[in-house]
N, C-alpha and C positions, 0 to 999 in steps of 0.2 A: 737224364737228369738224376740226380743224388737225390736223396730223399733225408730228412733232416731226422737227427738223434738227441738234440738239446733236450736240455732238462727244464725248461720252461716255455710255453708258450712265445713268453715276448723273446726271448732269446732264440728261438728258430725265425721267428717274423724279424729280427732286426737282420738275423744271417740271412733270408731270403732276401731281403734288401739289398745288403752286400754283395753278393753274391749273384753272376746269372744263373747259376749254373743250380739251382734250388728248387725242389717241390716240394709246396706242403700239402699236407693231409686235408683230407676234404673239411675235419672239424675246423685245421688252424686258416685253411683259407676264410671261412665264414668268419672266424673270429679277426683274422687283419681288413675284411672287408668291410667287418661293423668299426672296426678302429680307425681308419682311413675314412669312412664315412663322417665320425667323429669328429676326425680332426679339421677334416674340411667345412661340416658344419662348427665349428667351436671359431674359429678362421672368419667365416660368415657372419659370426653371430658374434663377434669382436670378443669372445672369449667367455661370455656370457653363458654357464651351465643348466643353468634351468630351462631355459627353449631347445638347448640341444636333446638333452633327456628327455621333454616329450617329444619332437622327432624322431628319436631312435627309437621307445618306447612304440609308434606307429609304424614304421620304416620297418623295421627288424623283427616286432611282435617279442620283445622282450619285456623283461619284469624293471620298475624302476630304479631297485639296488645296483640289475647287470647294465644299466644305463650309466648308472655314477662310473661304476669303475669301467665301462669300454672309456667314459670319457677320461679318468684318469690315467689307463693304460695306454691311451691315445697319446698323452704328456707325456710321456715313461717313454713312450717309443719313438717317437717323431719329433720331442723336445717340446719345449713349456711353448705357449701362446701369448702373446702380446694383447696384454689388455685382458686376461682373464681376472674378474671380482674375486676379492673377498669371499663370497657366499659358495664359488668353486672351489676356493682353493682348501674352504674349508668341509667340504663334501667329502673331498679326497682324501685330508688328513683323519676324519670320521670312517670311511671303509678303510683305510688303511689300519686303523686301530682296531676295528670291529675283526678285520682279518686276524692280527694280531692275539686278539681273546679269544678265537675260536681258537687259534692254535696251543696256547697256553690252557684252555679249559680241557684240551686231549691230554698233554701233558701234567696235569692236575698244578702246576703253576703256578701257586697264587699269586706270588710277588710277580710276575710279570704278568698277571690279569688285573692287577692293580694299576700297573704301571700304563696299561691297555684304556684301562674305564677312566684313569688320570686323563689321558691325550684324548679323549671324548670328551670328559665335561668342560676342559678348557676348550677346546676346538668350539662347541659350540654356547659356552658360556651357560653352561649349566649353573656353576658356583654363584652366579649374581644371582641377580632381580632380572624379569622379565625385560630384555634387553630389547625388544622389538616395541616398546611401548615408550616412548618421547617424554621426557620430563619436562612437565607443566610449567616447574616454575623458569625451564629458558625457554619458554617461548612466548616470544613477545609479539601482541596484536600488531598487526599494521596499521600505521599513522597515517590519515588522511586530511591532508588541510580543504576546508574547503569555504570558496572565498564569496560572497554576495552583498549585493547592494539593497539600498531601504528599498528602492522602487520595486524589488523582486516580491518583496511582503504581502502587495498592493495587486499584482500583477494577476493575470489570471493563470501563467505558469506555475503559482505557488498552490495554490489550489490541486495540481497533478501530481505531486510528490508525497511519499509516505505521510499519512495522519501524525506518527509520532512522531516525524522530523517538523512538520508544519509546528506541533505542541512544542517541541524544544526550542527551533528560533525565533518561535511570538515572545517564550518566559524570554532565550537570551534577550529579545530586543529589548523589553521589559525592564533587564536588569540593565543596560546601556544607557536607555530613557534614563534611568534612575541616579544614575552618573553624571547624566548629563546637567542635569535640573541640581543635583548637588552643587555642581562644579561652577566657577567663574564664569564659562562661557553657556552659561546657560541661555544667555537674551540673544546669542546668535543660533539655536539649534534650529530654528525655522529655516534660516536661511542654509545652515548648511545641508538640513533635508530636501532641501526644494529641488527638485530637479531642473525645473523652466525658468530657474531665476537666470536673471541675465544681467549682465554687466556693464556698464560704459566704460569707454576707455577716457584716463583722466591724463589730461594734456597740461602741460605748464603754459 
């Protein structure tokens, strides 16, 4: 077997791929085995980066920065994953930048350590307001209709149900009475509360 002279990691592991005829080095094997691990949990995990990275982080005994990027060199090397969020993709573009400014910070670089801490604060929305926190005013309570008869009032069921809902539908009943005794039909409200009223049927 040939022994690999790339100039990067993922570029010997893609040739290893390619290739039968390939050995890698004891470090790069370790490193395609934690990538392959990756990818298969990311796969699993419908693309989903935060549960793989505590996986690997256990699995592997690694740190959870070398978690982000096995899992983003896992993408690099074996191709994007179906169904990976948002919150990975933006992990990725985050080490990928952080790489970037270490290199530019050797180089004394300012313009492109700028350009570095740029694709950080947007990736993770630094430049807003606390983006993980819901704005109050869209969110709307949920509507509950909820429907009852006079004899419930009466009943010994009404008695079982919160003190301050029993207090709200005695005032609503109160303000309905009040309506009622207003209104035209007020000489019939007996009958229409009665529950055992009964009827004849009227025959011609």
């Amino acid at each position: 077997m040939k022994s690999l002279t790339s100039d990067t990691i993922l570029e010997r592991i893609k040739v290893y791929y390619l290739s039968g005829n390939i050995k890698l080095s004891e470090h790069d094997e370790k490193v395609r085995c934690r990538w392959f691990a990756a990818y298969s949990m990311l796969n699993n995990q419908r693309g989903v980066s935060r549960e793989v990275v505590t996986m690997l982080m256990k699995t592997h005994d690694i740190s959870e920065a070398q978690a982000y990027r096995d899992v983003y060199n896992c993408t690099r090397c074996f191709g994007p994953v179906r169904g990976m969020d948002r919150q990975a993709i933006r992990n990725m573009v985050t080490e990928w930048a952080i790489e970037d400014y270490r290199k530019a910070s050797v180089m004394n670089d300012f313009r492109a350590k700028d350009k570095a801490l740029d694709k950080i604060i947007k990736a993770n929305n630094l430049d807003k307001e606390d983006m993980e926190l819901p704005d109050p005013s869209k969110i709307q309570p949920p509507v509950q209709l909820l429907s009852i008869n006079y004899s419930f009032l009466t009943s010994e069921y009404f008695k079982l149900i919160d003190p301050k809902a029993q207090e709200a539908l005695l005032k609503l009943n109160e303000k309905v009475m009040a309506l009622i005794d207003a209104s035209p039909i007020a000489e019939y409200k007996n009958i229409l509360l009665a529950d055992d009223t009964t009827y004849e049927d009227v025959t011609d």
